[in-house]
C-alpha positions as CSV (number, residue, x, y, z in Angstrom):
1,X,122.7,119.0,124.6
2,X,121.4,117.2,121.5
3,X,122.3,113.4,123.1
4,X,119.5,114.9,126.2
5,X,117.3,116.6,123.8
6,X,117.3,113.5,121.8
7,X,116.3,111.2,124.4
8,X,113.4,112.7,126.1
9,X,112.1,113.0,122.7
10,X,112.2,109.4,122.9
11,X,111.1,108.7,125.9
12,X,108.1,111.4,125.3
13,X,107.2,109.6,122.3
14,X,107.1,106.6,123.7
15,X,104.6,107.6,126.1
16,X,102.3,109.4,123.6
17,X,102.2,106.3,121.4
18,X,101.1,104.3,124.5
19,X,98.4,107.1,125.1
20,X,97.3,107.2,121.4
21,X,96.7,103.4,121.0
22,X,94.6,103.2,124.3
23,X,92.4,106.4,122.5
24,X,91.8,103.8,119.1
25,X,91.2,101.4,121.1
26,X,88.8,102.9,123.8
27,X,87.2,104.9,120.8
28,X,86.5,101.6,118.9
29,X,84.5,100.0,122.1
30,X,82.1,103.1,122.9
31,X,80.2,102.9,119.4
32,X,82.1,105.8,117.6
33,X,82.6,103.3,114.9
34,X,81.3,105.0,111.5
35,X,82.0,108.4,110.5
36,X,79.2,110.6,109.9
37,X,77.8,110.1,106.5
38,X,76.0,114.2,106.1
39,X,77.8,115.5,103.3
40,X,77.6,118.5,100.4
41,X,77.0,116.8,97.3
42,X,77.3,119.4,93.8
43,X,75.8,118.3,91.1
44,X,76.3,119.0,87.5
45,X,73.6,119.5,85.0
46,X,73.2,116.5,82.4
47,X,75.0,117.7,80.0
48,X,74.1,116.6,76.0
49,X,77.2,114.5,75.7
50,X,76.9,112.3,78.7
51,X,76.6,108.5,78.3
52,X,73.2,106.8,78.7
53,X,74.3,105.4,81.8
54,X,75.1,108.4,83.6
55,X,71.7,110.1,83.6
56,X,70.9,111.4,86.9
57,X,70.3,109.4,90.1
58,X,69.8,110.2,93.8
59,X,72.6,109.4,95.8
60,X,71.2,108.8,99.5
61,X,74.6,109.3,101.7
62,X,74.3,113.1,100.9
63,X,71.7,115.9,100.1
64,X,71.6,118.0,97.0
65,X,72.9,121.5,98.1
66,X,73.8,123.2,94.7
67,X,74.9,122.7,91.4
68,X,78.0,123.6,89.4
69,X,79.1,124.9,85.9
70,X,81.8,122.4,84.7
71,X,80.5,120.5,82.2
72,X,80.7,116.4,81.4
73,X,83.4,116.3,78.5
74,X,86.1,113.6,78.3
75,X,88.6,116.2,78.3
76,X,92.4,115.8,77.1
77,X,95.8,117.9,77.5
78,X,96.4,120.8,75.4
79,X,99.4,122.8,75.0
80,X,99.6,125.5,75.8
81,X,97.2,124.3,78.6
82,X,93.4,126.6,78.3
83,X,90.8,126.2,81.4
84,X,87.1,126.5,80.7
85,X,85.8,129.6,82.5
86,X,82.8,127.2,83.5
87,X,85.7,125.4,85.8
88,X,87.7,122.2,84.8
89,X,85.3,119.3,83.2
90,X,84.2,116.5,84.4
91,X,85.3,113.1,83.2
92,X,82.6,110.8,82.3
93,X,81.3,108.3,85.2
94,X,83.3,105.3,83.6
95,X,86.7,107.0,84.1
96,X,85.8,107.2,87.8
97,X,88.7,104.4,89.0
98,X,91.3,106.0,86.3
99,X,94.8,105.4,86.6
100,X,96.6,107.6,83.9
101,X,99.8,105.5,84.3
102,X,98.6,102.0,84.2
103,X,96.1,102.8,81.7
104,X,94.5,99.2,79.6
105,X,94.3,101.1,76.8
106,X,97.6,103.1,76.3
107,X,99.7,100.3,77.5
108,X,98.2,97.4,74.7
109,X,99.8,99.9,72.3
110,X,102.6,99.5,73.7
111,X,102.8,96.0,73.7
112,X,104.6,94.9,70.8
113,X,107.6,96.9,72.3
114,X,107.2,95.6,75.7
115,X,109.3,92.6,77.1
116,X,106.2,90.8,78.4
117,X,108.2,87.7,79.2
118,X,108.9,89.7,82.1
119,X,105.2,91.2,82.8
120,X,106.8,94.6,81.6
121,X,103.4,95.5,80.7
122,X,102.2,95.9,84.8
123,X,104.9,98.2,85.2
124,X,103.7,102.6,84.8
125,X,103.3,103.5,81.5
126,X,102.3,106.9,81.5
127,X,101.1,108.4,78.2
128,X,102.8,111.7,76.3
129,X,101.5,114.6,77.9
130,X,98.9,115.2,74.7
131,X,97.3,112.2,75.5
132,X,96.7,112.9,79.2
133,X,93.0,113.2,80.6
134,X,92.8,116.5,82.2
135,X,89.0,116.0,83.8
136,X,87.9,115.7,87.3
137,X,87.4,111.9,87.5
138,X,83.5,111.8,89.1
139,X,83.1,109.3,92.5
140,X,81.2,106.0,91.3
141,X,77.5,106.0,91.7
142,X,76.2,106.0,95.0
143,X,79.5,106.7,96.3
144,X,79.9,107.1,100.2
145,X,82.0,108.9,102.4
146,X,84.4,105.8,103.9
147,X,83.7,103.7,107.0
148,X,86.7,105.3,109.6
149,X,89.3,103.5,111.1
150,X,89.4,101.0,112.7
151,X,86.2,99.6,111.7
152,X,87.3,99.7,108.0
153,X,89.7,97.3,108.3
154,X,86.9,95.0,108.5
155,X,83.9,96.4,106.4
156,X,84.0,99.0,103.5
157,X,80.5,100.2,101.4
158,X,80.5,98.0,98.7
159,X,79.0,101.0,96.6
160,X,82.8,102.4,96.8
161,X,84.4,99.4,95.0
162,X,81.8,98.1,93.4
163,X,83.6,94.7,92.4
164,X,82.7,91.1,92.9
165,X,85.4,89.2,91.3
166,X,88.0,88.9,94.1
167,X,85.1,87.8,96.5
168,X,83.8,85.3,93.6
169,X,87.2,83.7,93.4
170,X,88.9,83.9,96.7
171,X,85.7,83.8,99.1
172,X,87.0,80.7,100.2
173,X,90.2,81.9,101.3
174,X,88.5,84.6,103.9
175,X,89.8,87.4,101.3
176,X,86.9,89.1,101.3
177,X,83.1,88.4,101.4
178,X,79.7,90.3,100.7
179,X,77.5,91.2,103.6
180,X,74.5,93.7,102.3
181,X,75.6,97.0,101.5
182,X,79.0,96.2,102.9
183,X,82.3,93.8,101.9
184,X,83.7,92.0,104.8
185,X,87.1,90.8,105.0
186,X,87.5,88.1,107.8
187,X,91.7,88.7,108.0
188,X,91.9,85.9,105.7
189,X,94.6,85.2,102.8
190,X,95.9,82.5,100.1
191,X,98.2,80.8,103.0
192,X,96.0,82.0,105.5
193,X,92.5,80.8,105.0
194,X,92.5,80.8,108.8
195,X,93.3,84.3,109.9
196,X,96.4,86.3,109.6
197,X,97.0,86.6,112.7
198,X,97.6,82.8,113.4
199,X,99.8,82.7,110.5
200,X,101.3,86.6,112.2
201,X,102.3,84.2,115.2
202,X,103.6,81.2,112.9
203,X,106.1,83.2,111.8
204,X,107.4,84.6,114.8
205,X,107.9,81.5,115.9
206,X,110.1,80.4,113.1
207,X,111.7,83.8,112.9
208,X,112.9,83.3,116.4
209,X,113.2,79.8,117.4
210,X,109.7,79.6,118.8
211,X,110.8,82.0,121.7
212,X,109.5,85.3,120.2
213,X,107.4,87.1,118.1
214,X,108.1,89.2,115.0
215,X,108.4,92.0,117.0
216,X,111.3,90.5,119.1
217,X,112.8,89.6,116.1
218,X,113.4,92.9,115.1
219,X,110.9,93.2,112.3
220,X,109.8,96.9,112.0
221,X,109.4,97.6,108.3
222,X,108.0,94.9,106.1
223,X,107.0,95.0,102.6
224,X,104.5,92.6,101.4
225,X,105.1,92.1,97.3
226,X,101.8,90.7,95.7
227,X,99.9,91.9,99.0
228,X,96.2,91.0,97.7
229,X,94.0,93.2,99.9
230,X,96.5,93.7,102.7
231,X,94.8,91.6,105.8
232,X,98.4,90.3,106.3
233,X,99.5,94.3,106.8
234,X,96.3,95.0,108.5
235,X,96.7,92.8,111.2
236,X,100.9,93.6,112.1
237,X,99.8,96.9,112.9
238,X,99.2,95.9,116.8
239,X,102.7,94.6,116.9
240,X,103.9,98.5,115.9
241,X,104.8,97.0,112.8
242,X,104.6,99.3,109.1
243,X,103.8,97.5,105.9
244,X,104.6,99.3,102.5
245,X,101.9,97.0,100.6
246,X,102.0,96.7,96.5
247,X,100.4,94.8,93.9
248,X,99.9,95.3,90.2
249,X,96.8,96.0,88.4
250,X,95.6,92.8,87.3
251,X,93.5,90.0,86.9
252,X,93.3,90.5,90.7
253,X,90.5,92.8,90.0
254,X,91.1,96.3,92.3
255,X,93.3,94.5,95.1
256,X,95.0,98.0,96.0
257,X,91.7,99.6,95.7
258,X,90.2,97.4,98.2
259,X,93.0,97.7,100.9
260,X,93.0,101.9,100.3
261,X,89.7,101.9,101.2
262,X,90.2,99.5,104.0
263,X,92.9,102.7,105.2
264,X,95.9,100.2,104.6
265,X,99.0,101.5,103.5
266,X,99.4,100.5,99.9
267,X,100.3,101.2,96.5
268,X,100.8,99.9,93.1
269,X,103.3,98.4,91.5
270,X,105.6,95.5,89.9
271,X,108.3,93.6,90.0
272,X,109.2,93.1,86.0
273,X,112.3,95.0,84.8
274,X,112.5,98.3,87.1
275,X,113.6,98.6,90.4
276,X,111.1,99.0,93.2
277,X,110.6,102.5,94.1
278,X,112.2,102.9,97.7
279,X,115.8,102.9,99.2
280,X,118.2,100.4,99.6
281,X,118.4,98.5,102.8
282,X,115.0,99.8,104.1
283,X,112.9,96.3,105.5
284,X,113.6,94.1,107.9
285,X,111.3,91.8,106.3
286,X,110.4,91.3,102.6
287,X,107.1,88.6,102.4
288,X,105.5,86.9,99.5
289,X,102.7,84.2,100.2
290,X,101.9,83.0,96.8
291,X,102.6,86.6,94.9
292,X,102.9,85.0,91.5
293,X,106.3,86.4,91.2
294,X,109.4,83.6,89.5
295,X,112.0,84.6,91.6
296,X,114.2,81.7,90.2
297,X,113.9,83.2,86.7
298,X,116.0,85.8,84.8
299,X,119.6,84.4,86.7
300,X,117.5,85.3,89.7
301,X,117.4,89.0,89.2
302,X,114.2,89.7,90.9
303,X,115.1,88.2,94.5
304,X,118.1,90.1,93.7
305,X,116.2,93.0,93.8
306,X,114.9,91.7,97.4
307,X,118.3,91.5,98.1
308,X,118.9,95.3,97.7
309,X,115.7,96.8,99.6
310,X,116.7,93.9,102.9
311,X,118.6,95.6,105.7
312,X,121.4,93.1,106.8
313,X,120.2,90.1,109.2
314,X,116.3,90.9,107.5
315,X,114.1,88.0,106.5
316,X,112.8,86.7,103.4
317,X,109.3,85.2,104.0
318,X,108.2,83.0,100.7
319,X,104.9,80.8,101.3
320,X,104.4,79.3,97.8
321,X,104.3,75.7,96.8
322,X,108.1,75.3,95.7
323,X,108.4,75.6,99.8
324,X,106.4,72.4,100.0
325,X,105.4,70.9,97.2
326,X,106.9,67.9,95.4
327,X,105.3,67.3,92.5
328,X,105.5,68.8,89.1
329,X,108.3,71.5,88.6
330,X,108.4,72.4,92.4
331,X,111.1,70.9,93.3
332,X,113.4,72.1,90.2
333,X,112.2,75.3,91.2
334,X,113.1,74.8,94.6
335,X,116.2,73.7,93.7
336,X,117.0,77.0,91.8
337,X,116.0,79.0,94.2
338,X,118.3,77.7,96.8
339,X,121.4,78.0,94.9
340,X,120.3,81.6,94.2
341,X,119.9,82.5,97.9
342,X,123.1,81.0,98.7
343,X,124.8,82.6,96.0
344,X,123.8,86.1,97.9
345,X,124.7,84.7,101.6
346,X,121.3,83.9,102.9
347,X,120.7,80.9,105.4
348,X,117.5,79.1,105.0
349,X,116.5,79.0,108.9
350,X,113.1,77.5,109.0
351,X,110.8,75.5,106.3
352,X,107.6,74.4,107.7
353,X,103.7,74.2,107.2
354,X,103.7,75.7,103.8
355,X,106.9,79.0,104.7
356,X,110.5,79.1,104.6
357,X,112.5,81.7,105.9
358,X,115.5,82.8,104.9
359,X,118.0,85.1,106.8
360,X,120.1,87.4,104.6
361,X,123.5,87.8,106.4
362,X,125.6,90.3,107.2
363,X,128.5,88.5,105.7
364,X,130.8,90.1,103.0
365,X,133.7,88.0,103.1
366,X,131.3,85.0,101.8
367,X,129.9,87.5,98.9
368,X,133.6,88.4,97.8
369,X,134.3,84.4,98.0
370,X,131.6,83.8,96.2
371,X,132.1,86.8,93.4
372,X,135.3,85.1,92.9
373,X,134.4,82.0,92.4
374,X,131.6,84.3,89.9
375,X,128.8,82.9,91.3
376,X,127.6,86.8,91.9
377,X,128.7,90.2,91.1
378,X,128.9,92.9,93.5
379,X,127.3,96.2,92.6
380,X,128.9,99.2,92.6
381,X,128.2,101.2,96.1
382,X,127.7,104.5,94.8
383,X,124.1,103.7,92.7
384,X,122.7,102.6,96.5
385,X,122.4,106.6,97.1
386,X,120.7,107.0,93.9
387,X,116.5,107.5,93.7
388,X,114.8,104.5,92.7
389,X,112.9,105.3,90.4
390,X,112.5,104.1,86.5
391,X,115.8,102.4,87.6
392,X,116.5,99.0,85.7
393,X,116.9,96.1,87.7
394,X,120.5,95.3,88.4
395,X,122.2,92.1,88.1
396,X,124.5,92.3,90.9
397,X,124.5,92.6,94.9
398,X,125.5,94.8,97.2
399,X,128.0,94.8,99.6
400,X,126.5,94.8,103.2
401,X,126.3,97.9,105.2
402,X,126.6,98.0,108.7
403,X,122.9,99.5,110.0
404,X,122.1,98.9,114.1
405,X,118.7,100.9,114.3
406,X,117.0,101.1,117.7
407,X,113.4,99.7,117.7
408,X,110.5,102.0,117.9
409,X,109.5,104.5,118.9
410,X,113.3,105.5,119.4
411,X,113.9,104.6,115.4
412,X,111.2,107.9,115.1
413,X,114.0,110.3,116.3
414,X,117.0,108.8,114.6
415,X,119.8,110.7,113.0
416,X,120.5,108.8,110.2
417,X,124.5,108.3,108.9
418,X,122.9,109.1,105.2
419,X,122.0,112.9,106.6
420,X,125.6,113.9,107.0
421,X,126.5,112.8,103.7
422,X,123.8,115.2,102.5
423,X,125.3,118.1,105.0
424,X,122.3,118.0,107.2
425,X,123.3,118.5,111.0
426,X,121.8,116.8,113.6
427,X,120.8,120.1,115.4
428,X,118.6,121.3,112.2
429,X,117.4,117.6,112.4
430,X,116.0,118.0,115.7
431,X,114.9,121.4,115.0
432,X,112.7,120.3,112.1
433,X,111.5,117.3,114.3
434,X,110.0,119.7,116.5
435,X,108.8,122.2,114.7
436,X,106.7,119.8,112.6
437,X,105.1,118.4,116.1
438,X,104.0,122.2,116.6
439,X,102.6,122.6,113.0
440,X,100.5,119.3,113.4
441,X,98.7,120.4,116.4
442,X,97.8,124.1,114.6
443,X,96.4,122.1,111.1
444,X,93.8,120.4,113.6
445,X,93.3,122.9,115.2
446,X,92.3,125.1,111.8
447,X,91.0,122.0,109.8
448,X,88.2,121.6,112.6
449,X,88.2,118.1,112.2
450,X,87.5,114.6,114.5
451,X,90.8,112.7,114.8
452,X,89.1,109.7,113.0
453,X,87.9,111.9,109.7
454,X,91.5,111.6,108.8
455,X,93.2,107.6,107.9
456,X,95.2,107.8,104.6
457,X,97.5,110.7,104.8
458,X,101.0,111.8,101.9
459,X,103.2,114.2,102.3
460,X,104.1,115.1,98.8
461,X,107.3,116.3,99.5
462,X,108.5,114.7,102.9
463,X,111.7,116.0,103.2
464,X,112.7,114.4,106.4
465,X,109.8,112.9,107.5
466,X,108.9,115.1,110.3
467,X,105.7,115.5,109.4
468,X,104.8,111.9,109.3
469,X,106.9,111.9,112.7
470,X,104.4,114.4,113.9
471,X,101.2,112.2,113.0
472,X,102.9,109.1,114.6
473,X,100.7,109.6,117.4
474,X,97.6,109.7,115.2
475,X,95.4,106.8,113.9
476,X,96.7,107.8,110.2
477,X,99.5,106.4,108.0
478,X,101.2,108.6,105.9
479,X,102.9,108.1,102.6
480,X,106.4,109.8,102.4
481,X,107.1,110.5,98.7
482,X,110.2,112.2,98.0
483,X,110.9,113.7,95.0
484,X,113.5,112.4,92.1
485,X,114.3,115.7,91.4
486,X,115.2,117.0,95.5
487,X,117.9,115.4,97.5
488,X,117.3,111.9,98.6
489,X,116.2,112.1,101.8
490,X,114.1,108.8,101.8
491,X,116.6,106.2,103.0
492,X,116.8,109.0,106.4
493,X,113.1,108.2,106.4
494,X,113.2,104.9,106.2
495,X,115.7,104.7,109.2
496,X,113.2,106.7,111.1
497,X,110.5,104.0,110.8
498,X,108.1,105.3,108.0
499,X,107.1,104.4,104.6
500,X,107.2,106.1,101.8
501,X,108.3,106.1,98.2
502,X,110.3,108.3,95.1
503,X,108.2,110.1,92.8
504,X,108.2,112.9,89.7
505,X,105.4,114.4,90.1
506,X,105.2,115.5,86.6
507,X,103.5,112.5,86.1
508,X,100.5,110.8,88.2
509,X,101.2,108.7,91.1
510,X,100.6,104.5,91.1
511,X,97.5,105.2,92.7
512,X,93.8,104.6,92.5
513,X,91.4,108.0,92.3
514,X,89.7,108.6,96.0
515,X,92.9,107.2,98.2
516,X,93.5,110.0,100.6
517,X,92.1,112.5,103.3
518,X,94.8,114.5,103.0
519,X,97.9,116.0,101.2
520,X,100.6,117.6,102.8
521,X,102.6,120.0,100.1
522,X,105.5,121.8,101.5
523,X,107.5,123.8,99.0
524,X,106.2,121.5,96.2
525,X,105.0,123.8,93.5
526,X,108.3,125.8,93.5
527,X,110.3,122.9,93.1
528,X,108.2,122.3,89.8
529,X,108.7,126.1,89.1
530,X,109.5,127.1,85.4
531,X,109.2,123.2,84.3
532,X,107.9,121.7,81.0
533,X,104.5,121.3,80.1
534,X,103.2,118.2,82.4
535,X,104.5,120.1,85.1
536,X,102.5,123.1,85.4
537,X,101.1,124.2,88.4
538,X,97.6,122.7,86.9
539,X,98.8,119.5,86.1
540,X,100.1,118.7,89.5
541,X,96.6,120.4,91.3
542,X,94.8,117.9,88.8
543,X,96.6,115.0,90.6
544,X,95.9,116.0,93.8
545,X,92.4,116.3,93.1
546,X,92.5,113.1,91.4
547,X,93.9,110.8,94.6
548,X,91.9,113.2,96.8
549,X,88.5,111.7,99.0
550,X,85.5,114.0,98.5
551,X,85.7,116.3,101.7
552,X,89.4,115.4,101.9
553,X,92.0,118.4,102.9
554,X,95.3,119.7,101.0
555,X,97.4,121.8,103.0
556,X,99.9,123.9,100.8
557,X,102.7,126.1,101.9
558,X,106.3,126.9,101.8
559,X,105.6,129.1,98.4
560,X,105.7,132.3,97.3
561,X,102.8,134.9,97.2
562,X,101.9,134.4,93.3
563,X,101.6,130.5,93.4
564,X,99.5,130.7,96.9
565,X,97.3,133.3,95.0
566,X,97.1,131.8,91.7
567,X,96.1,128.5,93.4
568,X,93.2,130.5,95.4
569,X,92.3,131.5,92.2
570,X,91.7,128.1,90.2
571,X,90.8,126.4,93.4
572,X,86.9,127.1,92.6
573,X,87.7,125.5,89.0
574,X,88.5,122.2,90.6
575,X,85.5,122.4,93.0
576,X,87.7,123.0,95.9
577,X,86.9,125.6,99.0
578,X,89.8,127.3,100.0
579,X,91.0,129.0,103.3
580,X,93.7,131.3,104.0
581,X,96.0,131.1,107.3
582,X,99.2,132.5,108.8
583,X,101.2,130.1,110.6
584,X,105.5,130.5,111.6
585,X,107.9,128.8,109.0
586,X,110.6,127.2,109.8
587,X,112.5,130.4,110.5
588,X,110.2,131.6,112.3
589,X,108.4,133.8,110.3
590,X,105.0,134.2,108.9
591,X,104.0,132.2,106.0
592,X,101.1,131.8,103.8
593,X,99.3,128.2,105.0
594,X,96.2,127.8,102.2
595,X,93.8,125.0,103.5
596,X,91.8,123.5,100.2
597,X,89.1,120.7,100.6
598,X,87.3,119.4,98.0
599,X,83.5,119.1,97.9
600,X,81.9,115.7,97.4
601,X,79.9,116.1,94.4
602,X,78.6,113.7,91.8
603,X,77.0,113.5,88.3
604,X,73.2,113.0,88.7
């Protein structure tokens, strides 16, 4: 019954995917390109302790309809935490692209204690819980409701990430240009001044001999390290293909900012001394085109960490000089890098125009060979099943795994081996699988909304993916975080064809304020039940807000009457509107569903 059951899922899914992409595509040729820009702006009375510069001024994508209590105060943690009855204060307009965990300030404290020979200081650093901000972080000025997919993969207001340096120093390399009250980016990158989808097609060719494409190559999960602002993600979406895209905050001025708004998968992050922050064996493809990263450095340990996150038989793509270049250190760099790569039992398959690919093999008896001859060391197997998260980098390799995955959209219904290990049947599998398609269709239903309203979607506690599963046949990506602290389910999610990352969500996420249109949070709060301060049912509603468009939706369920009621209560605090449903759980009964959006409101 569950082999049948299994496949007409897959063959149903198949179909709807089919269905969806002719509905983006149909939808982006009859003019229904930009979302409606009517909106309910709040605004909050100038307060005496607000900066010069954030004096009032007319915003003209929304109307004034009212006016709110909370006051402008840069605000900070107290414990034990106390909530103005006037509602929770507003940061000042300068904190409006806040990141509490990559924080300028905080983190050239901690220099002197930082290994900065490995660009420790790009890694999260978040501050003590005392010296957390706990304000609403305002929208910059003039701040408007984001161009929808598709279109924003091509224009975004300019008024929304208001910077000019990437344009001033990579405008000619088609990263992104100004065009009015808009930034254009022309697909363009570092290696692919020319498009990325000519450079898409270049590699398909070298991937498979020039008899394929990516996608025939097996390429389903990529992850793009140093990704700029994402074209090269972007523009593998019409091959079916998902990018987990990260950068660090830089001198790359707002890189992840621009490709969130875009509505490109992406996050920050480093590679310096800490292990990436999703499973092992998860991409079929790892790709760096000139990602400033010295993989021939440190014995090698950072392509080691590539290494761990390929799948057996995935690719390495590395377009940077050493691949071509002959002058200066290049070629001793070059030199350092191939003797690494063969240490770990890659083969170098292709170098050309600027790339080379390498291949990392399935082969263990050439990793024990070469552990003998102590060339490498082999990791121990059991830390593969651990989160990764805060993890330190680890000087070693991993013994291959035998993983055959079917391609998509199969790979969304597979049972993955690392279920059974955490007792999870394949029948409750299934069940959830489907009862998550259900749910999806009743949150439209009750949100009211347009299919393109919503683009950048997390589920902050995914579970098994099947609500991501659900939306597959949506024009949204969805960000899968799992939890350190709940059983690691990610790798299953992986398997399954979705992104998504570990997370403690007693402290921010790597992200920039304004990234999605909605939050998913099933059982959430009651796994943070009873924590320390930092965890408090406030702190992790202050996040929300925090990564939350204006007019963007949280749904929250799974949890008992007195959370569902005490969040109704503070909801009006954090300038949300709240609605109450009743929808079936999992078992079948009737739970609490509370829908939350968040008015767009500014400081005038």
């Amino acid at each position: 019954m569950g082999i049948i059951n299994m496949r007409a899922f897959d063959w149903k899914t198949g179909q709807l995917i089919t269905a969806a992409l002719l509905v983006m595509i149909a939808s982006f040729y009859t003019g229904t390109l930009f979302a409606r820009n009517s909106s309910f702006l709040y605004t909050t009375p100038q307060q005496q302790n607000v900066q010069q510069n954030e004096n009032p001024s007319a915003n003209d994508s929304a109307s004034v309809s009212g006016a709110f209590s909370n006051k402008v105060s840069l605000t900070y943690r107290t414990i034990p935490l106390s909530i103005p009855e006037t509602g929770i204060n507003i940061c000042p307009l300068t904190y409006n692209e806040y990141i509490p965990c990559h924080d300028i300030s905080y983190i050239n404290e901690l220099m002197s204690k930082l290994d900065l020979s490995r660009r420790e200081e790009l890694e999260r650093h978040c501050p003590p819980v005392q010296r957390r901000l706990f304000c609403l972080f305002p929208p910059p000025t003039d701040y408007k409701i984001p161009i929808r997919w598709p279109t924003s993969r091509d224009y975004v207001w300019r008024s929304n990430v208001n910077h000019t340096h990437l344009a001033e120093v990579k405008g000619g390399q088609n990263w992104v240009h100004d065009k009015d009250q808009l930034w254009w980016f022309p697909g363009g990158g570092t290696h692919f001044k020319n498009g990325a989808s000519e450079y898409i097609q270049r590699l398909g060719n070298m991937t498979t001999n020039e008899t394929g494409d990516l996608h025939s190559a097996g390429v389903f999960q990529v992850l793009d390290v140093g990704c700029g602002v994402a074209s090269f993600s972007a523009y593998l979406l019409p091959f079916n293909i998902q990018t987990m895209s990260f950068a660090p905050k830089d001198g790359h001025e707002n890189q992840i900012q621009f490709a969130l708004e875009r509505g490109i998968g992406a996050m920050i992050s480093s590679l310096s001394t800490k292990q990436l922050p999703y499973p092992s064996n998860s991409f079929e493809m790892v790709h760096c085109s000139r990602c400033r990263v010295d993989w021939h450095e440190n014995d090698g340990i950072l392509i080691k960490e590539v290494d761990r996150l390929l799948r057996p038989n995935g690719y390495f793509i590395y377009s940077a000089p050493p691949a071509y270049r002959k002058d200066k250190d290049f070629p001793l760099i070059w030199d350092k890098l191939t003797n690494l790569t063969s240490a770990m039992c890659w083969k170098l398959i292709a170098r050309k125009v600027q790339t080379a690919i390498w291949i990392k093999t399935d082969d263990n008896s050439c990793l024990n060979q070469n552990a003998e001859q102590k060339f490498i060391t082999i990791c121990d197997s059991t830390d593969d099943f651990n989160p990764s998260f805060k993890t330190p980098l680890r000087n070693c390799i991993a013994e291959r795994v035998s993983l055959k995955l079917p391609p998509k959209p199969q790979r969304l219904s597979e049972y993955s081996q690392s279920l059974i290990k955490l007792g999870i049947g394949r029948e409750k599998f299934l069940a959830d699988t489907i009862y998550w398609q259900d749910q999806v269709r009743h949150y439209w239903r009750l949100m009211n909304v347009e299919e393109k309203e919503v683009r950048n979607v997390m589920d902050m506690n995914a579970f098994l993916g099947g609500f991501s599963v659900a939306l597959s046949t949506w024009p949204v990506w969805v960000m899968n975080v799992v939890p350190v602290s709940m059983n690691n389910t990610l790798s299953a999610i992986y398997d399954r064809g979705l992104l998504g990352a570990f997370h403690d969500w007693c402290e921010p996420f790597s992200t920039y304020p304004r990234t999605y249109d909605l939050l998913h949070a099933n059982k959430l709060f009651s796994n943070y039940k009873n924590r320390e301060d930092g965890c408090l049912q406030e702190d992790i509603m202050l996040e929300m807000d925090r990564v939350l468009r204006p007019q963007g939706y949280i749904i929250i369920r799974g949890e008992d009457d007195s959370v569902i009621s005490r969040i109704v209560d503070l909801a009006p605090k954090f300038l949300w509107e709240t609605q109450l449903h009743f929808l079936e759980d999992d078992q079948k009964r009737m739970e609490s569903v509370l829908f939350c959006r968040k008015k767009f409101w500014a400081i005038l």
